[in-house]
N, C-alpha and C positions, 0 to 999 in steps of 0.2 A: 188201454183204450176204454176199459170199463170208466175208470175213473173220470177221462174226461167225456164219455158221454151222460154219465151220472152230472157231472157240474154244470156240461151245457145242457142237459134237458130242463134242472133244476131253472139255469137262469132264465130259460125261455119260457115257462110256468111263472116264474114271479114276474112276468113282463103281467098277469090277469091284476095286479095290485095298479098298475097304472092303465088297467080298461077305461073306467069312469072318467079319466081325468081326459086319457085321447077322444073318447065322445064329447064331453063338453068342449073339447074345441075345434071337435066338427060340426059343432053348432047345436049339438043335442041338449035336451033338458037333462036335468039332473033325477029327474022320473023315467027318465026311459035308460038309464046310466043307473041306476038302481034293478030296474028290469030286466037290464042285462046281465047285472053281475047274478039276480036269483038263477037264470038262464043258466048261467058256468057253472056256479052250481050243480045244479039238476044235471049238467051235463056231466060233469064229474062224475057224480054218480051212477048212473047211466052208463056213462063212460067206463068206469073202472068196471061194471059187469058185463059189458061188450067186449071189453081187451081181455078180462078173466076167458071169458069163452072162445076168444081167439085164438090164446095165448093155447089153450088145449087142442083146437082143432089146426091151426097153425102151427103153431111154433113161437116159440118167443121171439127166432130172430126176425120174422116174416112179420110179425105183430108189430112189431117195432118200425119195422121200415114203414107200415101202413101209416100207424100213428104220425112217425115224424114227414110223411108225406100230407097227411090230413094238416099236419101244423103249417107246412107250408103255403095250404091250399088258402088258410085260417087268413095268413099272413097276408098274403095276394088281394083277397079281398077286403082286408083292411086298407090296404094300400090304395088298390086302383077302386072298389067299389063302394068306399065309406059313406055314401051320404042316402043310401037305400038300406032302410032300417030291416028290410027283409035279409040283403045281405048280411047285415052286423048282427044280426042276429046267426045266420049257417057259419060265418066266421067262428061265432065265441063260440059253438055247439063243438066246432069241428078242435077250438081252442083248448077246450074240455076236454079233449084225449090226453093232452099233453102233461096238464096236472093228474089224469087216474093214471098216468104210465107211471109216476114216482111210487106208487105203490102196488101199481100189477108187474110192468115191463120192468122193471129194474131189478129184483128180485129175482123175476123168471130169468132174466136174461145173466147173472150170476150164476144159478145152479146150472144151467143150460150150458155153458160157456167149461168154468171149471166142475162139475159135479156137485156131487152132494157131499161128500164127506168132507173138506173143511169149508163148506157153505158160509158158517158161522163168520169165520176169520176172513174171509173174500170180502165178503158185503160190507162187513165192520168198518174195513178199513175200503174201499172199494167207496162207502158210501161219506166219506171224509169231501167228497166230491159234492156229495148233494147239501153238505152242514156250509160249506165254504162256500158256494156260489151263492146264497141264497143271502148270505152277509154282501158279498161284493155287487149283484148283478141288482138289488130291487133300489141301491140310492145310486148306482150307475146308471140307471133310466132316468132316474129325477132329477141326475148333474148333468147329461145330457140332452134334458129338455127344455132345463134352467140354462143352458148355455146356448141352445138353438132355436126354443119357443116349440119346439115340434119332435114327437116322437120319430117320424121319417126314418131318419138317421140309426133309432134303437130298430124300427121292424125290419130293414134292412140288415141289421146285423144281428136280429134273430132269425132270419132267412138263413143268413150263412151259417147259425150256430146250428139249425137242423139239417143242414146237405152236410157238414161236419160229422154229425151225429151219424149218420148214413153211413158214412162214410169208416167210420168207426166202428161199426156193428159190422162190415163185410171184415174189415182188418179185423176184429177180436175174432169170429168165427173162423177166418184165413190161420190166427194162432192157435186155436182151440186144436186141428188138423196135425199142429207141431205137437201139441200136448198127447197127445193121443199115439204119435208116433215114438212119443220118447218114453210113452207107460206114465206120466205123470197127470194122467185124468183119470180119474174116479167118480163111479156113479153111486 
């Protein structure tokens, strides 16, 4: 479960490499398609010391579920509210969770899951999920856009890769319960 939440959180992040192009064809400039992408940015950053401090006063699995719900919310708005630049703006902020989780949530939610002692050898391979989708998922946006003229279709199907994600984080936690019963979790 880790693994494929690591893949799809990864390709639902690299959806921010086709931000500028979906503004420009909701009719934005290419000046305000720059200002958003500093926006992601900044929220990233931001971002990842908001989930850092979550991730301690939460939990990582609880952190996780916020984020991938905040991605959704991102989503929605891009969807139904794109043409109010106020919106696309709380969109990408909220968007910006979803790229600081590859380096807060992902982590936390390995040691959290199997412990610490082969933390190392989890994530290693664990994160083969985040190398792999980032090849597949950023020109599968662009073959899909190239074949429809319209992202539509890809934020749709990063809606479902974060109710996935959700979905995957209650199932690893539901196993983590087995680990722990059979002695083979370590803190």
């Amino acid at each position: 479960m880790l693994i494929v939440f690591f893949f799809f959180l990864t390709s639902i992040a690299s959806f921010s490499m086709h931000i500028p192009t979906y503004l420009k064809n909701q009719g934005f400039d290419i000046a305000f398609a720059g200002n958003i992408m500093g926006t992601y940015m900044i929220g990233v950053l931001i971002g990842s010391l908001v989930l850092g401090f979550l991730v301690d006063k939460l939990g990582s699995k609880y952190t996780a579920i916020l984020a991938m719900i905040a991605g959704i919310i991102a989503i929605c708005l891009l969807l139904f509210a794109n043409k109010s630049t106020a919106m696309i703006t709380i969109a990408v902020v909220l968007f910006s969770l979803i790229g600081s989780s590859i380096g807060i949530v992902a982590p936390a939610l390995t040691s959290t899951i199997f412990g610490k002692k082969a933390y190392s050898e989890i994530y290693s391979t664990a994160s083969l999920g985040l190398a792999i989708s980032s090849i597949i998922a950023l020109p599968a946006y662009g073959f899909v856009y190239d074949a429809t003229g319209s992202y539509t279709t890809v934020l749709y199907a990063i809606m479902i890769m974060l109710v996935i994600n959700i979905g995957c984080i209650f199932i690893a936690f539901n196993n983590k319960k087995k680990l722990i019963k059979q002695g083979a979790w370590t803190d």
